[in-house]
C-alpha positions as CSV (number, residue, x, y, z in Angstrom):
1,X,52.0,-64.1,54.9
2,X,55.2,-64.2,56.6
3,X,55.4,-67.3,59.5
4,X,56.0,-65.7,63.3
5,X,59.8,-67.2,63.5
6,X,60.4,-65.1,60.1
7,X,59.1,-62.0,61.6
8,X,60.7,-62.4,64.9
9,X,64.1,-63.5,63.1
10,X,63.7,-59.8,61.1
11,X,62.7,-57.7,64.1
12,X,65.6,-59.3,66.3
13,X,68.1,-58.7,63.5
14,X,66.8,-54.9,62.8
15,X,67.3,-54.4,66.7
16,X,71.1,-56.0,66.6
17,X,71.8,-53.9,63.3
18,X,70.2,-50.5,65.2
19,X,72.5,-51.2,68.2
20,X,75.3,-51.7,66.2
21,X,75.1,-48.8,64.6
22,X,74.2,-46.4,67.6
23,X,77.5,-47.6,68.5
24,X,79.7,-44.2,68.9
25,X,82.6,-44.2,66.5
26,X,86.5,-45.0,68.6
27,X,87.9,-41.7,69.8
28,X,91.6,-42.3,71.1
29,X,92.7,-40.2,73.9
30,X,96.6,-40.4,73.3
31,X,98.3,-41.2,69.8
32,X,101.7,-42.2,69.5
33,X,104.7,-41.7,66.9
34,X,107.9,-43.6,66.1
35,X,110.8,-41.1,66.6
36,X,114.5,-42.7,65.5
37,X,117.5,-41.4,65.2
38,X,119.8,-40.3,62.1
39,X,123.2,-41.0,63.0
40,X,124.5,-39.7,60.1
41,X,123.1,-36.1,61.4
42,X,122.3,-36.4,64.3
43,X,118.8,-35.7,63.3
44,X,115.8,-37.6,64.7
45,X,113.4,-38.3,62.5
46,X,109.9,-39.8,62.1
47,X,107.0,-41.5,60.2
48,X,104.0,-39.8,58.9
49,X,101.2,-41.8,57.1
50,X,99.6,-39.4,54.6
51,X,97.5,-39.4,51.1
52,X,95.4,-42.1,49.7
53,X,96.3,-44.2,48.8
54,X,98.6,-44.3,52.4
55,X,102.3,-43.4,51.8
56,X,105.0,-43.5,54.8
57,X,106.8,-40.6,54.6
58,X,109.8,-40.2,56.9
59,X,110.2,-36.7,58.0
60,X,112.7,-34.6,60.4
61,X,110.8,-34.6,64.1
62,X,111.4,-30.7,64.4
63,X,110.1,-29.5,68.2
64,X,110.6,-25.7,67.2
65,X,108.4,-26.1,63.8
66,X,105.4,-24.4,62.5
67,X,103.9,-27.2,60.9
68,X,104.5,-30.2,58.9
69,X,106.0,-29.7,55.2
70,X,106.4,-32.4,52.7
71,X,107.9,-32.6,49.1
72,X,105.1,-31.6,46.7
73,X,107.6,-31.5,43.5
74,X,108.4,-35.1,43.2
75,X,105.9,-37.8,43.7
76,X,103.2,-36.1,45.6
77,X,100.0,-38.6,44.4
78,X,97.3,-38.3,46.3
79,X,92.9,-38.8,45.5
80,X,92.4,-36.6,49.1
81,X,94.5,-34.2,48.7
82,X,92.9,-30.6,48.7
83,X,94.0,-26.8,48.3
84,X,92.1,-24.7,50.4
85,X,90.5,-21.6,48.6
86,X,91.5,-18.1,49.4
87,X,90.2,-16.7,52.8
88,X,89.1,-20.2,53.9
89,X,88.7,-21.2,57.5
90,X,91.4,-23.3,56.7
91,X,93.8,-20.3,55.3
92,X,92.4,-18.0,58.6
93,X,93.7,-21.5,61.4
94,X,96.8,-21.7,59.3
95,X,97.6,-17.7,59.9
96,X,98.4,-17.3,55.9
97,X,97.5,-13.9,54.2
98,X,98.6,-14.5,51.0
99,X,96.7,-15.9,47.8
100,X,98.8,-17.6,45.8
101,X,98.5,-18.5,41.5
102,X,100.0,-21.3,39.6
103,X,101.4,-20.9,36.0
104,X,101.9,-24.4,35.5
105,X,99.3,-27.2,34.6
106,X,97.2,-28.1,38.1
107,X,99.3,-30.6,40.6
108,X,100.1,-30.8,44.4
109,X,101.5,-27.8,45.4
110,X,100.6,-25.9,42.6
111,X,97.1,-24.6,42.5
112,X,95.3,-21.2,41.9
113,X,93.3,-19.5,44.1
114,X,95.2,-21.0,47.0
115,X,96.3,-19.3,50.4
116,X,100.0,-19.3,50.8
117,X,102.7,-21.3,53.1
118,X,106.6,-21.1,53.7
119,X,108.1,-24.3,54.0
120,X,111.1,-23.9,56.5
121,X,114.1,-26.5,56.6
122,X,115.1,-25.1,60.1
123,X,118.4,-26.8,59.6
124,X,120.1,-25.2,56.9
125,X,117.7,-21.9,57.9
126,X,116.0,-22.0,54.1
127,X,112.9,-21.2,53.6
128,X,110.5,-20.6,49.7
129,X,107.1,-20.2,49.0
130,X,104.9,-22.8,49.0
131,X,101.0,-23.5,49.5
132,X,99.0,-25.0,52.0
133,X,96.7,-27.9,51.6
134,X,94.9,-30.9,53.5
135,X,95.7,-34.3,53.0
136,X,94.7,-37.9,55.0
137,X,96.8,-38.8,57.7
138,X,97.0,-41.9,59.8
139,X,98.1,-42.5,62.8
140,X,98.5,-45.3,66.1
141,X,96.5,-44.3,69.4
142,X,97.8,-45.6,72.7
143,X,95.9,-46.5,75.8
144,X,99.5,-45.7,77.2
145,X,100.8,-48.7,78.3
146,X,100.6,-50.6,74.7
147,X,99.8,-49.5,70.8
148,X,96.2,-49.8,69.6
149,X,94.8,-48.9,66.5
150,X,95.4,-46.6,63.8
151,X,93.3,-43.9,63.4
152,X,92.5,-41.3,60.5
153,X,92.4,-37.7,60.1
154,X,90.7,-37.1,57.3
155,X,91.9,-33.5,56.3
156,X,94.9,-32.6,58.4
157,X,96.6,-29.4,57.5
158,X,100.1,-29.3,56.0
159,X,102.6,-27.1,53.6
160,X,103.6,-28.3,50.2
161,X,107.7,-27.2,50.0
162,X,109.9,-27.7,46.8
163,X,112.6,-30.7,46.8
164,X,115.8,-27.9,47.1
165,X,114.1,-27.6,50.8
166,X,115.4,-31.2,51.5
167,X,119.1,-30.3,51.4
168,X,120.7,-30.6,55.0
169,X,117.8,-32.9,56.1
170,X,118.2,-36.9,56.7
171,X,118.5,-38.9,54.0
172,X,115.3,-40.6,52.8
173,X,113.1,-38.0,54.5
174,X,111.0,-36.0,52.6
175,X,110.1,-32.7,55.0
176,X,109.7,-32.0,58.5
177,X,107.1,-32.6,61.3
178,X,106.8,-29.1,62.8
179,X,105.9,-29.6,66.8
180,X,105.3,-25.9,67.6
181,X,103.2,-23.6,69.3
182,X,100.9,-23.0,66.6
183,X,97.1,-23.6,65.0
184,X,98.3,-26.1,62.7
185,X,101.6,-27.5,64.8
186,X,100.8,-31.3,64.8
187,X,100.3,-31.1,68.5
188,X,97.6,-28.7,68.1
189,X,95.9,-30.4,65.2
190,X,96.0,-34.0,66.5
191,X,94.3,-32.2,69.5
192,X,92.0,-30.9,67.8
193,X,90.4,-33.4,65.7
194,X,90.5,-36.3,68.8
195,X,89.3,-33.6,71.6
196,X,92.2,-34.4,73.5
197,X,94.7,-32.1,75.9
198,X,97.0,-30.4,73.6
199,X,100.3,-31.8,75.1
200,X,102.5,-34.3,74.3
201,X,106.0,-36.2,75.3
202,X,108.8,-37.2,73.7
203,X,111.3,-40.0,74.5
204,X,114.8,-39.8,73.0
205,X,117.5,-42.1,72.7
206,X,120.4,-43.1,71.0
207,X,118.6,-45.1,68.7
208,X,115.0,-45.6,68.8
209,X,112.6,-43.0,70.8
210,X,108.9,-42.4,70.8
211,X,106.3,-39.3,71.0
212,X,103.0,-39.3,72.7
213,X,100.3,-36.7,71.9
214,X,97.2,-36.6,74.5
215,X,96.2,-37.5,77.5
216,X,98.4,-40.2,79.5
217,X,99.6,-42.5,80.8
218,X,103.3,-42.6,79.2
219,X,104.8,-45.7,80.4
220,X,108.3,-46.7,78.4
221,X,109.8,-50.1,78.8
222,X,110.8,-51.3,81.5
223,X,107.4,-49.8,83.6
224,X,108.8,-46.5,83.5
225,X,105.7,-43.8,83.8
226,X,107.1,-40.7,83.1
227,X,104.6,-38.2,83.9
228,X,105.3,-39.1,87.1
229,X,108.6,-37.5,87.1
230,X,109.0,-33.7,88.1
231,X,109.0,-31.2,85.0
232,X,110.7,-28.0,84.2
233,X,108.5,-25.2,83.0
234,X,109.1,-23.4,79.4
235,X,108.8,-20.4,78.4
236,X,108.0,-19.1,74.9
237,X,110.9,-17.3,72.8
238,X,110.1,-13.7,72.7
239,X,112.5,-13.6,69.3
240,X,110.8,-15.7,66.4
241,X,113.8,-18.2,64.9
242,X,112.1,-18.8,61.8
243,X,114.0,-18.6,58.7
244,X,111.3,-16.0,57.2
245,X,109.4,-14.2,59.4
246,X,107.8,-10.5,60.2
247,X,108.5,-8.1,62.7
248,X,107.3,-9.0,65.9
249,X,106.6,-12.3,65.3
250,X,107.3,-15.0,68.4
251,X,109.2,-18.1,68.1
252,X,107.2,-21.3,67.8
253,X,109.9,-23.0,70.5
254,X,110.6,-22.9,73.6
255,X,113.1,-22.4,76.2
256,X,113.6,-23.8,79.7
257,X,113.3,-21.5,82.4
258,X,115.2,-23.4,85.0
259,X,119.3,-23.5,85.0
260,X,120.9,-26.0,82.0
261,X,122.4,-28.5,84.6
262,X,121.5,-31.4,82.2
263,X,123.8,-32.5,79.5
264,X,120.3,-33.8,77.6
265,X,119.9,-32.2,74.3
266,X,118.0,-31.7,71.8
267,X,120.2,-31.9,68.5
268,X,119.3,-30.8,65.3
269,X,115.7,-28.9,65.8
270,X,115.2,-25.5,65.6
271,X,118.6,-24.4,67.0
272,X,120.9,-26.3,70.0
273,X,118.2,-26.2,72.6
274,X,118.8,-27.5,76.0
275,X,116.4,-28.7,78.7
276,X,117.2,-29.2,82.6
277,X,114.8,-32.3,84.5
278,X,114.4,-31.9,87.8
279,X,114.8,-35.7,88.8
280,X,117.4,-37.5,87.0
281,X,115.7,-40.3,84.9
282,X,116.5,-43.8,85.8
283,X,119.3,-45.8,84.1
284,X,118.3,-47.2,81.3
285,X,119.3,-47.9,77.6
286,X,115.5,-47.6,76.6
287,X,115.2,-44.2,78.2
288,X,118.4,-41.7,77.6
289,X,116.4,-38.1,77.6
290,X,112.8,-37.3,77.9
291,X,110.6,-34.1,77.4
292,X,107.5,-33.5,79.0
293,X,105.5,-30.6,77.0
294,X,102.2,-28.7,77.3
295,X,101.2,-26.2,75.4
296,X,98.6,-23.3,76.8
């Protein structure tokens, strides 16, 4: 028979373990991004952690894209990565009505029974076929004042493009981070799986810049909380801009509504977009343009 300190030493550490794992799982309520520019094209430019095992893939920070795209065709190696069937939910939140079919052995990107994508390179206006799939993706929260820790997405929606695609882009990246209006723009997604606002800010400078996605607040070096500062509504583009599209079909960007009277642009997204503030930013090398965005 047990002795009392044995069973009191088993019931303690039964009630420690229960506790421990009531314990709700971390939820961030803003996630962060490196953005950094490309002088060589003026293209800025970020860092996605995707597959498993985790891979840093740079990719162009595109504010008018659909959704992000990566290379499929040369070293796509992932144990997560999945192509959603035909008529999925996933196929139905990415808007894609096509089914695609493979005639090559099984790989990333090419798989049967799969619904449909079209990679974009909004640079050089090309766009191809592609396929949709789900991946892991890791990324930083914020408490908005300082980085915290990474957090996982465990099936985050993205389009598989061809390597062609990446002529025009940055070199070293490897697609494009699509930031626009849509189901699966990464705004909406990152949303989404934290239960956060769908908004987010970006911060762009001549060299190193930095978006926020959530709920704030944004506070850049030295103490400067931006969503403090006035902001300048945006409307949606009546007109889609997409390389491929069908008639009817709205643009994923937007456009300011208020009169250009900044010089602040946005180089090397969907097209030469510019976007008035209504209070000038302070001087400051950290902090050379900034965009506050909310999407309905």
């Amino acid at each position: 028979m047990a002795s009392s300190p044995t069973i009191i030493f088993s019931v303690l550490f039964l009630f420690i373990f229960s506790l421990s794992s009531a314990q709700p799982s971390f939820r961030p309520k803003a996630l962060l991004l490196p953005v950094t520019k490309d002088k060589s094209t003026n293209q800025y430019t970020t860092v996605i952690n995707q597959r498993t095992p985790l891979v840093a893939a740079s990719v162009v920070f595109d504010l008018g894209g659909r959704n992000l795209w990566v290379d499929c065709d040369k070293d796509y190696v992932s144990s997560t990565y999945r192509s959603p069937r035909c008529n999925s939910a996933v196929c139905s939140r990415a808007g894609s009505t096509s089914c695609g079919e493979c005639y090559s052995p099984p790989r990333p990107g090419c798989s049967n029974n799969t619904c449909g994508s079209i990679p974009d390179n909004t640079v050089t206006g090309t766009a191809t076929s592609g396929e949709f799939a789900t991946d892991v993706v890791s990324i930083q929260s914020t408490n908005g004042f300082n980085p915290g820790r990474f957090v996982q997405i465990p099936d985050l929606i993205f389009g598989c493009g061809a390597t062609f695609l990446l002529n025009g882009l940055a070199p070293g990246t490897v697609g494009m981070a699509g930031m626009g209006r849509h189901n699966i723009g990464l705004p909406s997604q990152f949303a989404s799986a934290f239960s956060f606002n769908r908004k987010f800010a970006v911060c762009l400078n001549s060299g190193r810049g930095v978006a926020f996605f959530g709920n704030g607040p944004y506070v850049f070096l030295p103490g400067i909380q931006i969503t403090r500062l006035q902001t300048t509504p945006l409307l949606i583009n009546p007109v889609s801009t997409a390389s491929a599209y069908s008639q009817g079909d709205r643009s994923l960007q937007s456009i300011s509504s208020a009169s250009l009277t900044s010089k602040s642009t946005i180089n090397q997204f969907r097209s030469t977009e510019r976007f008035s503030r209504s209070t000038p930013l302070p001087e400051s090398e950290e902090l050379n343009s900034a965009l506050w965005i909310r999407t309905p």
